[in-house]
ZATORTI-227463 format. One record per residue (C-alpha): x, y, z. Coordinates in steps of 0.25 Angstrom, whole numbers, plus 5000, padded with zeros to 4 digits. Layout:
REM residues N
XYZ;...
***
This chain:
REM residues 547
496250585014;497350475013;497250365020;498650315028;498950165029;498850125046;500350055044;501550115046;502450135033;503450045031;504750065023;504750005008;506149955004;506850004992;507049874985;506549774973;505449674976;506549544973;507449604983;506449634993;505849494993;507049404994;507549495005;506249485011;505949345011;507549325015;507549405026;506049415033;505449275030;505649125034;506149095020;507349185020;507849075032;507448955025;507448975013;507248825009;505748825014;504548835003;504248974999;503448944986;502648834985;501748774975;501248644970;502148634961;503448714968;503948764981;505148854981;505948884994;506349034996;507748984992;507248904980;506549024976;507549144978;508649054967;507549044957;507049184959;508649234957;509049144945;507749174937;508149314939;509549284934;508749194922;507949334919;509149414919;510049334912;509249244905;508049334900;508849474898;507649534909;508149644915;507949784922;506349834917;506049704909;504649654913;504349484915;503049434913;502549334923;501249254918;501249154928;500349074940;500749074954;502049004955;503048974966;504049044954;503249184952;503949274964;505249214958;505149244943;504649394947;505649424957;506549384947;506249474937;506149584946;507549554952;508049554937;507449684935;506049644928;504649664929;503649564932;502249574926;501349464932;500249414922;498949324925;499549194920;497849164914;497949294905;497649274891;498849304881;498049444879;498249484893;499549454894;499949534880;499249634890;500249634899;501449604889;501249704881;501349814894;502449754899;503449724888;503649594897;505349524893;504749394897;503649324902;503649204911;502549114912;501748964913;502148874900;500548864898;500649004896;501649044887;500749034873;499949144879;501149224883;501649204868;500249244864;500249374872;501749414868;501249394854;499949494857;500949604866;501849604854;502849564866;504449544863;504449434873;505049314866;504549164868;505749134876;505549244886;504249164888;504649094899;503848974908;503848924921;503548794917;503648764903;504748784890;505648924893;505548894908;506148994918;507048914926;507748914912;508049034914;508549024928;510049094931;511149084940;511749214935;511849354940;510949434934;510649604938;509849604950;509049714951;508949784962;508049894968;508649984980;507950114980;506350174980;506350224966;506950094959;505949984968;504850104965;504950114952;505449974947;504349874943;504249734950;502849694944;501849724934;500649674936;499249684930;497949774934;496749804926;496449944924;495250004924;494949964911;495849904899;496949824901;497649764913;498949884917;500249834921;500449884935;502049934939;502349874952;503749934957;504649834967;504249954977;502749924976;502949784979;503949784989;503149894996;501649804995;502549685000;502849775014;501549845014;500749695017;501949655026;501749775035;500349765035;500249625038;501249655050;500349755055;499149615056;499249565070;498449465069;499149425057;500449435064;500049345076;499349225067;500749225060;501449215072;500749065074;501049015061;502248955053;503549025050;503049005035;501849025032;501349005020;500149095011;499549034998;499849114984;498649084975;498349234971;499049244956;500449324958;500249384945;499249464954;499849574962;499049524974;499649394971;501249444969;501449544979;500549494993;500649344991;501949324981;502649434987;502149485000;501849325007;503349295004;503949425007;503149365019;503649235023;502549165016;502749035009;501849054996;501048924992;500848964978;499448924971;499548934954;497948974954;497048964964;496048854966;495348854982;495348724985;497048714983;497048844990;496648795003;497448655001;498748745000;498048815012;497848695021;499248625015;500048735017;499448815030;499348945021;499449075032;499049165021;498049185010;497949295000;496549294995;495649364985;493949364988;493649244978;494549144987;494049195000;492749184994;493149034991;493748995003;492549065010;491648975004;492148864996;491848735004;493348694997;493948785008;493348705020;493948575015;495348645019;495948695032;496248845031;496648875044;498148895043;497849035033;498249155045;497549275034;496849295021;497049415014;496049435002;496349544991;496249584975;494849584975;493749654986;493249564998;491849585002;491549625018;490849485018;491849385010;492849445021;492149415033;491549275027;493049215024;493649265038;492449195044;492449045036;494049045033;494449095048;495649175043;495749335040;495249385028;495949515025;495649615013;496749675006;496649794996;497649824984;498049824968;498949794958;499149934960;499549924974;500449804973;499449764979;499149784994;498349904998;497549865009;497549755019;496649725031;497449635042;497049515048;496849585063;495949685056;494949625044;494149765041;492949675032;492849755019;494149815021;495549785011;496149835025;497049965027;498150005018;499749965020;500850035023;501550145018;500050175009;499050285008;497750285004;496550384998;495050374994;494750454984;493350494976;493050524963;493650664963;495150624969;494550674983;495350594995;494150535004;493950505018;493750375026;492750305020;492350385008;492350304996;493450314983;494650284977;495650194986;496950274981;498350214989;499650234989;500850184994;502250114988;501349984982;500750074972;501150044959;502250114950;501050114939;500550044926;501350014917;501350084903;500150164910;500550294916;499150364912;498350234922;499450264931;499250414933;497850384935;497950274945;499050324954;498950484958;500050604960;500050554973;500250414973;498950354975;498550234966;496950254963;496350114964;495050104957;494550054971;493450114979;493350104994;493650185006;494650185018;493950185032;494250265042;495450165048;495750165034;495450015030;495050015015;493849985007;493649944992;492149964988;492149974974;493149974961;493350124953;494050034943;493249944934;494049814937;493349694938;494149604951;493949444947;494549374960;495649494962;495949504947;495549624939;494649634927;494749774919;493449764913;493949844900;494649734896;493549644895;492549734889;493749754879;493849574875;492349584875;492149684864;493049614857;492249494856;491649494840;489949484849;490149614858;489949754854;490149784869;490449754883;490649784897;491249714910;490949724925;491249644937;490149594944;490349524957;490149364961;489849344973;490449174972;491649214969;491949344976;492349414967;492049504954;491849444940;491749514926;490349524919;490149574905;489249624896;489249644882;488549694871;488349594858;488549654847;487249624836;486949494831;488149444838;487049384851;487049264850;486849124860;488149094867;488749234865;488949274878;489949134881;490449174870;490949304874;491249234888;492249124880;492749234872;493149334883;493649214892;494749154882;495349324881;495449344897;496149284909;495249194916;494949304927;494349404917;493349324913;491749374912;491349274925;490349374928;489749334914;489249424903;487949474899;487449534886;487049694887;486249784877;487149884880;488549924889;488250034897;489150154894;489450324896;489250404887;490850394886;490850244883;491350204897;490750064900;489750094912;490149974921;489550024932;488050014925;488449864922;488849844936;487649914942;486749824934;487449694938;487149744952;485749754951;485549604945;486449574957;485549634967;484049574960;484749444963;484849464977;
***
C-alpha cells in the first residue's frame, strides 16, 4: 500500500532557487523591511540583508564578466561555514552555474574525486587550501588554471573579482526549466566505491524549502512559543553547508525563515552554548553526537540554554532513550527528522506539539511513501522493508550515473533508500536498520568500499574489510577494520602503522576510530562478496560478553 502525507499539498512555484530567496526574504521576513539589521553573523563578519544582497549581485557580475561562467558551467566551493557561502552560490546560480559543495578537510585525492566528475570552471576556496586543490587538478587531469583558483582570504581574492556591470541573469519561469536545471551537486557515498555526485534541480530545493515551512506551520505549539518571542530571532549554523542538511534546512530554509544565522566555522561545544547564551539562539539543528554532548557534558550546565524554543536532531539515527534523556535535562523539544542527500534532504519530521520517541515523525507535503520487501512487494503498517518516497525533493539523479540512477529511483518515481523501517498505522516512520553498507560517523557517510580499497593498498595487507560498530560515548557510529597481513610482513607497531598511513590518505571523519584488528581471514561468498554481516555479528557477541 502507499502511504499519503497527513498535510495538505501545497503549490511549488515555477522559479530558480536565487529568485525565489531574495523575493522571499524581501517580502515575507523582518529583513525585507529593515534591511540594515544583521543577517549573518560571525566572529569575524556580520552582513546586513542589504549588505549581503550587493555582494551576492556584483560577484555574479564578477563570474559573468570576469570569470567567462556561464549557462551549465559548474563552481566548486571548498570552503568552512562562512557568513559569505549563500552569496557565492546564489551567485553562481544566478549566473547560470552549478555549485558543487566539497568537505573543505578532504584530501587532494578526494577532491580529484569530485573534480574529475564534475569538469568543475572554477574552484573557490580558504588560501590554506589552494596547494591541495592545485594537487587534485593535477590528479583529475583538470583544465582548471591556477588563476581560476580563487580564495576568500588569501592572493586571487574574490572580491577582486566583484562587478558593477550587467551580466545575463538567468532566469527560470516554468516546471520543466527549474525541474530539470541543477542548482547543487553534492556528495553521497554509494553503497560501495566512490562518493556520486548527486543532481539537485532548483525545483528540489525550492520545493524542500516550502515542504518544512508548511510543516512547521502545521506545529501549534511551535507557532504559540514564537508568538512570545523577538521579531528576529536568531538559530545557530554549526552543521557544515557543504552538507545538504546544512545548505538547505539551516542556509536556506532558517533564512527563507526570518532567522538571523549566527555562523559557527567547526563546531566546538562549549562556544556552542556561549553563542547560545550571547545570542538567545530560538533554534538548533542538531545531530545525535551534540545532543549527546549537551546531555551530558558538565560544559553545558555552565551556560543558560533557556532561550533555544526547539531542537531538531537529524543525519544520523536517535535512539528512543538519547531522545527522551535530552528533552528531560535540556527542557526544550527534541524532535527527529528523517531524510538524504537524495531527498534534499527533508523526508520526515516529527513536531514539537507531537514528539513520537523512536519516530523521524510523518512525511511532508505534496509526498508519498511505500515499504517494500525483498521481492518489490508494497507492505502494510508496520511491516518491515525498504522506505521508498516520492515527491518533488527527489533528486534529478547522479551525475554521469544513469545505471545507480535507474536502480535507485523506479518507473514510478520512488527513490529506494537503502533504509529499513516501517510506517505505523498513523503513518509516522521508523528507521531500524541500513540495506546500504554506509558507515554514518556523526551524520557523515563512510562507503566502506572505499576504505577497504586504501587498505589493500598498503605494501603489509593482503586483505581487508570495514564495518561500523557502534560507540556508545559519542553516539554515533565509528569504522573498524580488519585486515589480513600479508607473510612476514607481522611485525611490532604494524597496526599504527596502517592507522598513520590510512589516516594522512582520508578526511578526518573517515578515520578507523573503531580501531583495527588483525584477522586470519575475511569472511567471504563463494562469489567474493566481503560478508560484513558475519564481521558485524561477531562484534555483537564480544559486545554482549561485556555486559
Amino acid at each position: 500500500m502507499l502511504f499519503h502525507s497527513p498535510f495538505p499539498s501545497i503549490p511549488i512555484p515555477s522559479v530558480d532557487l536565487p529568485t525565489f530567496f531574495f523575493d522571499t526574504i524581501a517580502k515575507r521576513t523582518v529583513f525585507g523591511r529593515k534591511p540594515e539589521i544583521p543577517f549573518l553573523i560571525s566572529e569575524q563578519k556580520t552582513l546586513s540583508f542589504a549588505e549581503f544582497e550587493k555582494f551576492t549581485y556584483a560577484f555574479a557580475s564578477g563570474l559573468a564578466n570576469n570569470t567567462g561562467l556561464k549557462h551549465g558551467d559548474t563552481l566548486l566551493v571548498v570552503l568552512p561555514n562562512t557568513v559569505y557561502y549563500p552569496a557565492i552560490t546564489l551567485a553562481a546560480q544566478m549566473a547560470g552555474g552549478v555549485v558543487c559543495t566539497a568537505n573543505p578537510q578532504y584530501t587532494a585525492r578526494e577532491l580529484a574525486h569530485q573534480l574529475k566528475l564534475i569538469e568543475a570552471r572554477a574552484v573557490i576556496t580558504i588560501g590554506s587550501k589552494v596547494t591541495a586543490i592545485k594537487k587534485a587538478v593535477k590528479l583529475a587531469e583538470s583544465s582548471i588554471p591556477d588563476s581560476f583558483i580563487f580564495t576568500l582570504d588569501s592572493e586571487n581574492c574574490i572580491f577582486d573579482v566583484l562587478s558593477a556591470k550587467p551580466f545575463p541573469r538567468i532566469y527560470l519561469r516554468t516546471k520543466e526549466e527549474a525541474g530539470s536545471t541543477i542548482a547543487f551537486i553534492v556528495f553521497s557515498s554509494g553503497t560501495s566505491g566512490n562518493p556520486k555526485g548527486v543532481m539537485l534541480s532548483h525545483r528540489n530545493v525550492v520545493a524542500n524549502i516550502l515542504q518544512n515551512g508548511a510543516f512547521d506551520n502545521t506545529d501549534v505549539m511551535r507557532a504559540k512559543r514564537f508568538t512570545e518571542i523577538e521579531e528576529t530571532p536568531h538559530a545557530l549554523a554549526f552543521l557544515p553547508f557543504f552538507h545538504i542538511y546544512g545548505l538547505t534546512c539551516v542556509l536556506h530554509y532558517q533564512l527563507c525563515s526570518g532567522y538571523a544565522l549566527v555562523v559557527m566555522a567547526q563546531f566546538e561545544l562549549e562556544k556552542f552554548c556561549q553563542l547560545v547564551q550571547k545570542y538567545r539562539v530560538r533554534a538548533a539543528l542538531l545531530v545525535p553526537p551534540v545532543t549527546l554532548g549537551l546531555t551530558k557534558s558538565p560544559v553545558a550546565r555552565k551556560y543558560d540554554l533557556s532561550s533555544i524554543v526547539f531542537a531538531i536532531s537529524g543525519a544520523a539515527p536517535f535512539s528512543r532513550e538519547l531522545q527522551q534523556e535530552a528533552q528531560k535535562v535540556l527542557g526544550f523539544p527534541v524532535c527527529q527528522g528523517y531524510g538524504l542527500s537524495e531527498t534534499s534532504p527533508t523526508v520526515a519530521r516529527a513536531t514539537m506539539s507531537d514528539v513520537v520517541y523512536g519516530s523521524a515523525g510523518r512525511i511532508l507535503c505534496n509526498m508519498s511513501a511505500k515499504v517494500i520487501d525483498e521481492n518489490g512487494k508494497e507492505l502494510g503498517p508496520g511491516e518491515v522493508g525498504e522506505l521508498c518516497y516520492c515527491g518533488p525533493n527527489i533528486m534529478v539523479g547522479y551525475l554521469k550515473s544513469p545505471a545507480a540512477t535507474a536502480e535507485s529511483i523506479d518507473s514510478d518515481g520512488y527513490l529506494h533508500t537503502g533504509d529499513i523501517g516501517y510506517i505505523d498505522k498513523d503513518g509516522y516512520n521508523y528507521i531500524t536498520d541500513r540495506k546500504k553498507e554506509l558507515i554514518k560517523y556523526k551524520g557523515f557517510q563512510i562507503p566502506p568500499a572505499e576504505l577497504e580499497g586504501l587498505l589493500t593498498d598498503h605494501p603489509a595487507v593482503l586483505d581487508a574489510a570495514v564495518i561500523g560498530i557502534y560507540d556508545d560515548a559519542q553516539a554515533t557510529e565509528v569504522p573498524k577494520g580488519f585486515v589480513v597481513i600479508r607473510p612476514g610482513a607481522n611485525k611490532p607497531g604494524i597496526v599504527d602503522e596502517i592507522h598513520s598511513w590510512l589516516s594522512s590518505r582520508v578526511v578526518s571523519y573517515k578515520r578507523l576510530r573503531g580501531g583495527i584488528e588483525i584477522v586470519d581471514a575475511i569472511p567471504k561468498s563463494t562469489t567474493g562478496k566481503i560478508l560484513r554481516r558475519i564481521l558485524k555479528e561477531r562484534e555483537l557477541q564480544k559486545r554482549m560478553a561485556k555486559l
